[in-house]
N, C-alpha and C positions, 0 to 999 in steps of 0.2 A: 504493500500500500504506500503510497506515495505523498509529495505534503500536499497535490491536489485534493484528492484523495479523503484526507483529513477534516481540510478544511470546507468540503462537501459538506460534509456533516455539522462543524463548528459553525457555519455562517447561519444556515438555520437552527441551528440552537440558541443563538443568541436572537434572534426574533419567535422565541418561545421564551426565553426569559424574559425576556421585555413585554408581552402581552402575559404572560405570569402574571410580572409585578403591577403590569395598570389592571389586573382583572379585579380587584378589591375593590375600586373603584369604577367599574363598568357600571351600577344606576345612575351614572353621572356623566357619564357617554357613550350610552346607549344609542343608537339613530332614533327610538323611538320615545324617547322621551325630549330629541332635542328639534324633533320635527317644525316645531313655528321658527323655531329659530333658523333652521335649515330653509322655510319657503322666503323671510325675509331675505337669505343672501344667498338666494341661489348657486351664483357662480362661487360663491367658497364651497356650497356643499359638493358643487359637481368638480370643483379640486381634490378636496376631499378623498372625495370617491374617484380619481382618479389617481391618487398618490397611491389607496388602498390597491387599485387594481396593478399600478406598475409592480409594486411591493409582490405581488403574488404572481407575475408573468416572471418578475427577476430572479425569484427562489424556485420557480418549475424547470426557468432555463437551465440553472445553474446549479439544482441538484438531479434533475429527469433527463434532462436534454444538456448535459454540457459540450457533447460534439456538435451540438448548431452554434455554438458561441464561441469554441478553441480558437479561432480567429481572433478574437480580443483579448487573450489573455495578456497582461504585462510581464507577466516571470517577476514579480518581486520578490526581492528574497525573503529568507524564512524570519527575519528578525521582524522586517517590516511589517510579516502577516501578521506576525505574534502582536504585534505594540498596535495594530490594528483590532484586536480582539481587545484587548486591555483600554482603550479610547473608547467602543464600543460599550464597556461594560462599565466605564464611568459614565456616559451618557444615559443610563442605566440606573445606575445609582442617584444622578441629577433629578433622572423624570421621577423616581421612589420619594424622594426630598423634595420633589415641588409638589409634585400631586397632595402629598402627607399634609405639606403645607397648605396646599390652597383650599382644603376640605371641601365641604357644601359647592363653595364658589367654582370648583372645576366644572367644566362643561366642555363637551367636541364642538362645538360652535359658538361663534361671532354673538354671545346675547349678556345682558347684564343682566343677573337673576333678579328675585325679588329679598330684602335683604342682605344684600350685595356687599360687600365689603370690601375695604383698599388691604389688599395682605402685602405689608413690606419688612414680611418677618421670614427665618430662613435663608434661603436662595434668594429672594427676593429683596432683601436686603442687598444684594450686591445687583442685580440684573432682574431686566424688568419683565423678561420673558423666558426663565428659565427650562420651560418644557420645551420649546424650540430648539433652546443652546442644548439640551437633552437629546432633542432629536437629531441637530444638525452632528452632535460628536457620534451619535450610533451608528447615523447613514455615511460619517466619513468611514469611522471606524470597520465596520461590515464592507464597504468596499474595499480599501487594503487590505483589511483580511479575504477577501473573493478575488483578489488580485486580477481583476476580468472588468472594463471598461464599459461593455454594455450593462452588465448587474450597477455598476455606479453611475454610470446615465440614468438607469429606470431609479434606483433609488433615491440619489442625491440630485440630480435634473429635477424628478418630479418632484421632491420636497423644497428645492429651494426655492421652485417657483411658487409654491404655496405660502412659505415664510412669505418672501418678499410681498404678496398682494396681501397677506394675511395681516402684518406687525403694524403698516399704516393703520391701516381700519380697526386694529383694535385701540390702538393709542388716540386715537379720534374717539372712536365709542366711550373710552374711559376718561380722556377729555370731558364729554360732555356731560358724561355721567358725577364726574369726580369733581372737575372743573380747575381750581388752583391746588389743590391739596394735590392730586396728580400731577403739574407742571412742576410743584417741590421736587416728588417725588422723582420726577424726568430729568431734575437739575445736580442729583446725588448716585444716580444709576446710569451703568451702561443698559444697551437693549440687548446685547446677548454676550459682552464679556464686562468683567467690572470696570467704574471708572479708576483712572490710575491715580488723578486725584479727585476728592471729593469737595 
């Protein structure tokens, strides 16, 4: 067995611990409890659901089918998979610590609940979007570890295009909602690494 071979099995492992750890949390991103929220912003849900779907064409290619994709492999070496896996599984450990943190107030969608509250306790005390920075280190992570260019296209392409239209819109939404206690808030945090100074 070889370190492709391995790492077949490693890439999807780690997107089994990662829907593990938010599963404690699924009454609170369920699709079906976030549905008003989903008809008001369409185009995020059918990102959304479009990052869901790369995510699952990436891991069929790349554990069922990886001779349609040998073509893109990079040959990175076995160090870079390894600390690939390790980035991954602190991005991991981030989304456990934001979720923990943001309780009630988590939701898979664009909506300010009822009894809403500003959390800028935890992770959030450093970074305004810590489940993002969670995702963006897992879908780096998981690519060097897949060491294969189209698995990091469908993952990281599809995710970063969702951050980027996703972070405006929420920072406006909690704008409006928050108003200056939020602009404070914007003037002491990075949005997805810490400020270096405060």
């Amino acid at each position: 067995m070889n370190a492709d071979d391995v790492f077949r099995w490693i890439v999807p492992g780690l997107v089994v611990v990662m829907r593990f750890v938010r599963m404690p949390r699924s009454q609170h991103t369920s699709w079906s409890t976030n549905w008003p929220a989903m008809r008001r912003h369409r185009l995020d849900a059918v990102a959304l659901f479009g990052c869901t779907i790369s995510m699952i064409i990436a891991l069929v290619l790349y554990v069922a089918f990886p001779w349609s994709i040998q073509f893109a492999q990079l040959g990175f070496p076995l160090w870079l998979r390894i600390l690939g896996v390790v980035v991954a599984l602190l991005g991991v450990t981030l989304l456990w610590w934001a979720d923990k943190t943001l309780g009630d107030n988590l939701s898979v969608t664009l909506q300010v609940k009822e009894n809403h509250s500003l959390v800028t306790t935890g992770p959030y005390r450093f970074i305004r979007h810590p489940v993002y920075a969670a995702g963006m280190s897992f879908f780096i992570g998981t690519s060097a570890a897949s060491s294969n260019w189209v698995v990091a296209a469908l993952l990281l392409g599809s995710y970063s295009l969702l951050y980027a239209q996703r972070i405006p819109q929420e920072e406006k939404m909690m704008l409006d909602h928050f108003g200056d206690e939020y602009r404070q808030y914007m003037q002491v945090t990075g949005r997805l690494i810490p400020r270096i100074t405060r």
